[in-house]
N, C-alpha and C positions, 0 to 999 in steps of 0.2 A: 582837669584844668591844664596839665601838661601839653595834653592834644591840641589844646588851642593856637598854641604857635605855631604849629604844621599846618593848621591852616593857612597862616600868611605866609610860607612858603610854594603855596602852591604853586606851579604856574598856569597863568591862564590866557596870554597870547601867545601866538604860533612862534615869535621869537624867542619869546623863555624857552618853549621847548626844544627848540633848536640848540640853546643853551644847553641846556641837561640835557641832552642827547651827546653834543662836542666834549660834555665835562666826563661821561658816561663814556662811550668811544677812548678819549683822552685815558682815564685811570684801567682801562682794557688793554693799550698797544703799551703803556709802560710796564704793569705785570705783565703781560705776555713778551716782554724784551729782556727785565730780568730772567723770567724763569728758563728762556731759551738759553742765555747767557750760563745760569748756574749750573745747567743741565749739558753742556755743550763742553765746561771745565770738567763735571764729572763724569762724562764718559770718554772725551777723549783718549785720556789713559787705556781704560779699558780696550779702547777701539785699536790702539795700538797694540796693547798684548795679545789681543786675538789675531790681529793681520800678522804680527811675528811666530805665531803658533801656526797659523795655516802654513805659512812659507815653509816650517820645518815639515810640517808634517806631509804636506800634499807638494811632488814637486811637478810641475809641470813642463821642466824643460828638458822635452826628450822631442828628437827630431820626427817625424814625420816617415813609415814608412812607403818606401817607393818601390812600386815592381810587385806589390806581395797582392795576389786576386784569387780569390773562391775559385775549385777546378771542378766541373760542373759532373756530379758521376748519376744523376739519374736525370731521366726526361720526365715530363710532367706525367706524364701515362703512370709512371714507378719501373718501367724499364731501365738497366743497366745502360750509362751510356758506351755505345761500341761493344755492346754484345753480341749484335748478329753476327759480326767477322769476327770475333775475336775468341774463338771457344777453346784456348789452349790454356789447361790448367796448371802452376806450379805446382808440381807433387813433390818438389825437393823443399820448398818453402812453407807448403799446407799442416795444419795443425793435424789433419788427418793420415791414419796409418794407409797408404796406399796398396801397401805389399800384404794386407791384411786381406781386405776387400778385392782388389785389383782395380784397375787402370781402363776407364771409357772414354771414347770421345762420341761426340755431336750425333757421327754418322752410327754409331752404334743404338742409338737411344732407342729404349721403350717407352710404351704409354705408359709412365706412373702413377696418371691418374687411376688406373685400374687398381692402386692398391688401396685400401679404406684409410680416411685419412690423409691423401693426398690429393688436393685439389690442385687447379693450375697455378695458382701461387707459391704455394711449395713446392710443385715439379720443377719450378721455375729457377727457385734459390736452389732446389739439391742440383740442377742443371749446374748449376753457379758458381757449386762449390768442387766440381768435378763427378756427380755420382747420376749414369744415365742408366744405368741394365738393372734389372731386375737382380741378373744376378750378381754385382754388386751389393743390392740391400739383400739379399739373401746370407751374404758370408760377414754380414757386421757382427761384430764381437761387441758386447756388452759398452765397453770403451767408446766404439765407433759410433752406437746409439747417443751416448750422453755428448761427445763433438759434434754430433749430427748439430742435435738438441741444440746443443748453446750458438750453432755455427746460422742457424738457419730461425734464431727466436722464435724459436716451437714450444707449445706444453712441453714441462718436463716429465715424462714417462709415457707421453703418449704414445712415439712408437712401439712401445713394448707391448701396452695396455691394446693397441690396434695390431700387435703381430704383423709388423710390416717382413720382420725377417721369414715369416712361417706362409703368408701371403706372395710375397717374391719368389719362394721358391717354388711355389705352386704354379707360379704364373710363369718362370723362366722354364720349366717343362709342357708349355703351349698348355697349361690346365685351367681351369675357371676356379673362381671363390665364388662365394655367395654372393660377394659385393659386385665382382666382374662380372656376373651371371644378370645382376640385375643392372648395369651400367651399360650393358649391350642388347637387354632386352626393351630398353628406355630409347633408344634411337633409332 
Protein backbone atom coordinates (compact mmCIF):
# COMPACT_ATOMS: atom_id res chain seq x y z
CA UNK A 1 0.00 0.00 0.00
CA UNK A 2 2.97 2.41 0.48
CA UNK A 3 3.87 1.69 -3.27
CA UNK A 4 0.83 3.18 -4.35
CA UNK A 5 1.65 6.70 -4.24
CA UNK A 6 4.67 6.22 -6.50
CA UNK A 7 2.53 5.46 -8.80
CA UNK A 8 1.02 8.80 -9.08
CA UNK A 9 4.24 10.17 -9.22
CA UNK A 10 5.13 8.70 -12.12
CA UNK A 11 5.64 10.68 -15.00
CA UNK A 12 4.12 10.09 -18.06
CA UNK A 13 4.38 12.94 -20.66
CA UNK A 14 7.66 14.00 -22.44
CA UNK A 15 7.46 17.16 -20.32
CA UNK A 16 7.54 15.55 -16.84
CA UNK A 17 10.34 14.01 -17.97
CA UNK A 18 12.02 16.77 -18.96
CA UNK A 19 11.23 17.91 -15.50
CA UNK A 20 13.09 15.06 -13.57
CA UNK A 21 15.70 15.20 -15.84
CA UNK A 22 16.30 19.57 -15.11
CA UNK A 23 15.60 18.59 -11.26
CA UNK A 24 18.15 15.40 -11.64
CA UNK A 25 21.01 17.61 -13.74
CA UNK A 26 20.03 20.54 -11.17
CA UNK A 27 20.89 18.51 -7.62
CA UNK A 28 24.18 16.93 -9.82
CA UNK A 29 25.97 20.72 -10.66
CA UNK A 30 25.20 21.75 -7.10
CA UNK A 31 26.99 18.72 -5.30
CA UNK A 32 29.39 18.69 -7.90
CA UNK A 33 30.09 22.75 -6.85
CA UNK A 34 30.24 22.06 -3.32
CA UNK A 35 32.47 19.24 -3.42
CA UNK A 36 34.83 21.11 -5.82
CA UNK A 37 34.72 23.96 -3.40
CA UNK A 38 35.50 21.80 -0.08
CA UNK A 39 38.12 19.90 -2.03
CA UNK A 40 39.88 23.05 -3.43
CA UNK A 41 39.97 24.78 0.62
CA UNK A 42 41.60 21.39 1.50
CA UNK A 43 44.12 21.06 -0.73
CA UNK A 44 45.16 24.33 -1.43
CA UNK A 45 47.37 24.44 1.69
CA UNK A 46 48.82 21.31 0.76
CA UNK A 47 49.49 22.62 -2.77
CA UNK A 48 51.43 25.26 -1.27
CA UNK A 49 53.72 23.30 1.10
CA UNK A 50 54.78 21.12 -1.74
CA UNK A 51 55.52 24.11 -4.20
CA UNK A 52 57.58 25.67 -1.21
CA UNK A 53 59.41 22.32 -0.65
CA UNK A 54 60.18 21.90 -4.41
CA UNK A 55 61.75 25.41 -4.49
CA UNK A 56 64.06 24.37 -1.49
CA UNK A 57 64.86 21.47 -2.65
CA UNK A 58 65.20 21.47 -6.54
CA UNK A 59 66.94 24.81 -7.61
CA UNK A 60 66.84 25.46 -11.13
CA UNK A 61 68.41 28.73 -11.52
CA UNK A 62 71.71 28.18 -12.82
CA UNK A 63 72.58 29.71 -16.09
CA UNK A 64 73.01 27.96 -19.08
CA UNK A 65 76.43 26.51 -20.30
CA UNK A 66 78.01 28.17 -23.36
CA UNK A 67 80.99 27.04 -25.34
CA UNK A 68 81.27 23.58 -23.62
CA UNK A 69 80.86 20.57 -26.74
CA UNK A 70 81.71 16.73 -26.84
CA UNK A 71 85.58 16.49 -28.50
CA UNK A 72 85.04 13.80 -30.95
CA UNK A 73 88.11 10.87 -30.22
CA UNK A 74 86.75 7.90 -32.18
CA UNK A 75 85.26 7.74 -35.84
CA UNK A 76 82.46 5.46 -36.42
CA UNK A 77 84.66 2.54 -37.68
CA UNK A 78 86.27 2.47 -33.59
CA UNK A 79 89.43 4.18 -35.01
CA UNK A 80 91.26 6.69 -32.93
CA UNK A 81 90.43 10.06 -34.23
CA UNK A 82 94.00 11.53 -35.71
CA UNK A 83 95.77 8.38 -35.35
CA UNK A 84 97.31 7.86 -38.60
CA UNK A 85 99.56 11.25 -38.06
CA UNK A 86 99.71 11.21 -35.01
CA UNK A 87 101.96 8.08 -33.45
CA UNK A 88 103.97 9.99 -30.94
CA UNK A 89 103.76 8.49 -27.49
CA UNK A 90 103.96 10.25 -24.00
CA UNK A 91 106.41 7.99 -22.19
CA UNK A 92 107.08 10.84 -19.49
CA UNK A 93 103.18 10.93 -18.82
CA UNK A 94 102.20 6.93 -19.68
CA UNK A 95 101.28 4.71 -16.80
CA UNK A 96 103.78 2.34 -18.29
CA UNK A 97 107.48 1.74 -17.35
CA UNK A 98 109.09 2.58 -20.62
CA UNK A 99 112.78 2.20 -19.38
CA UNK A 100 111.74 -1.39 -18.60
CA UNK A 101 110.53 -2.55 -21.87
CA UNK A 102 112.09 0.07 -24.24
CA UNK A 103 110.89 2.69 -26.53
CA UNK A 104 109.11 2.01 -30.34
CA UNK A 105 107.83 3.97 -32.76
CA UNK A 106 105.30 3.27 -35.89
CA UNK A 107 108.22 2.84 -38.26
CA UNK A 108 109.63 0.11 -36.16
CA UNK A 109 106.50 -2.20 -35.86
CA UNK A 110 105.99 -5.93 -36.06
CA UNK A 111 103.28 -8.09 -37.05
CA UNK A 112 101.75 -8.74 -33.42
CA UNK A 113 99.23 -10.32 -34.86
CA UNK A 114 101.66 -13.34 -35.07
CA UNK A 115 101.48 -13.68 -31.33
CA UNK A 116 98.38 -15.97 -30.09
CA UNK A 117 96.07 -13.87 -28.72
CA UNK A 118 96.50 -10.91 -30.57
CA UNK A 119 94.31 -10.13 -33.15
CA UNK A 120 93.98 -6.63 -34.93
CA UNK A 121 92.11 -5.14 -32.33
CA UNK A 122 94.49 -5.34 -29.71
CA UNK A 123 97.55 -4.79 -32.15
CA UNK A 124 95.78 -1.80 -32.55
CA UNK A 125 95.21 -0.43 -28.87
CA UNK A 126 98.96 -1.92 -27.92
CA UNK A 127 99.86 0.28 -31.09
CA UNK A 128 98.10 2.96 -28.95
CA UNK A 129 99.53 2.73 -26.03
CA UNK A 130 103.17 2.91 -27.44
CA UNK A 131 104.20 -0.88 -27.62
CA UNK A 132 105.09 -2.07 -31.55
CA UNK A 133 108.27 -4.78 -31.35
CA UNK A 134 108.16 -8.02 -30.43
CA UNK A 135 110.86 -7.18 -28.45
CA UNK A 136 109.12 -4.87 -26.45
CA UNK A 137 106.50 -7.59 -25.28
CA UNK A 138 109.42 -9.90 -24.81
CA UNK A 139 111.11 -7.70 -21.92
CA UNK A 140 107.60 -7.04 -19.98
CA UNK A 141 107.95 -7.55 -16.39
CA UNK A 142 105.17 -8.99 -14.43
CA UNK A 143 103.98 -5.14 -13.71
CA UNK A 144 104.05 -4.33 -17.33
CA UNK A 145 101.65 -7.45 -18.21
CA UNK A 146 98.88 -6.21 -15.43
CA UNK A 147 99.22 -2.17 -17.10
CA UNK A 148 99.14 -3.93 -20.28
CA UNK A 149 96.00 -5.58 -19.07
CA UNK A 150 94.07 -2.71 -17.52
CA UNK A 151 95.61 -0.21 -20.19
CA UNK A 152 94.16 -1.95 -23.29
CA UNK A 153 90.57 -3.78 -21.47
CA UNK A 154 92.07 -7.26 -21.89
CA UNK A 155 91.14 -10.68 -19.84
CA UNK A 156 93.09 -10.43 -16.87
CA UNK A 157 95.89 -12.94 -17.10
CA UNK A 158 95.55 -13.75 -20.45
CA UNK A 159 98.86 -12.53 -21.54
CA UNK A 160 100.51 -14.76 -19.21
CA UNK A 161 98.15 -17.78 -19.64
CA UNK A 162 99.03 -17.10 -23.89
CA UNK A 163 102.92 -16.50 -23.25
CA UNK A 164 103.05 -13.41 -25.09
CA UNK A 165 106.44 -12.59 -23.28
CA UNK A 166 107.96 -16.42 -24.17
CA UNK A 167 106.06 -15.96 -27.83
CA UNK A 168 107.85 -12.44 -28.60
CA UNK A 169 110.98 -13.52 -28.02
CA UNK A 170 110.68 -16.37 -30.35
CA UNK A 171 109.44 -14.30 -32.77
CA UNK A 172 112.06 -11.16 -32.27
CA UNK A 173 114.95 -13.83 -33.29
CA UNK A 174 112.96 -14.32 -36.97
CA UNK A 175 111.75 -17.83 -35.27
CA UNK A 176 108.15 -19.46 -35.78
CA UNK A 177 105.56 -20.58 -32.78
CA UNK A 178 103.19 -22.93 -33.51
CA UNK A 179 100.46 -20.29 -33.73
CA UNK A 180 102.96 -18.27 -36.45
CA UNK A 181 103.60 -21.55 -38.10
CA UNK A 182 100.04 -21.92 -38.73
CA UNK A 183 98.99 -18.00 -39.43
CA UNK A 184 101.38 -18.23 -42.44
CA UNK A 185 100.54 -21.47 -43.47
CA UNK A 186 96.71 -20.12 -43.76
CA UNK A 187 97.61 -17.44 -46.49
Amino acid sequence: MSLLFLQNLTPVTSWEYFVVFILGFGCFLIGWFFAKRKTKRKYVKLLEECESKKAEIINTNYAPSEGVRAVKTRERSGKAVGSEGDTSIDTENSPLNFESFGVADASQKDDLKRIKGVGPFIEEKLNTIGIYTFDQISKFTPEDMQTVTELISFFPGRIERDDWKGQAAVLKKAGNTDFSKRLSSET
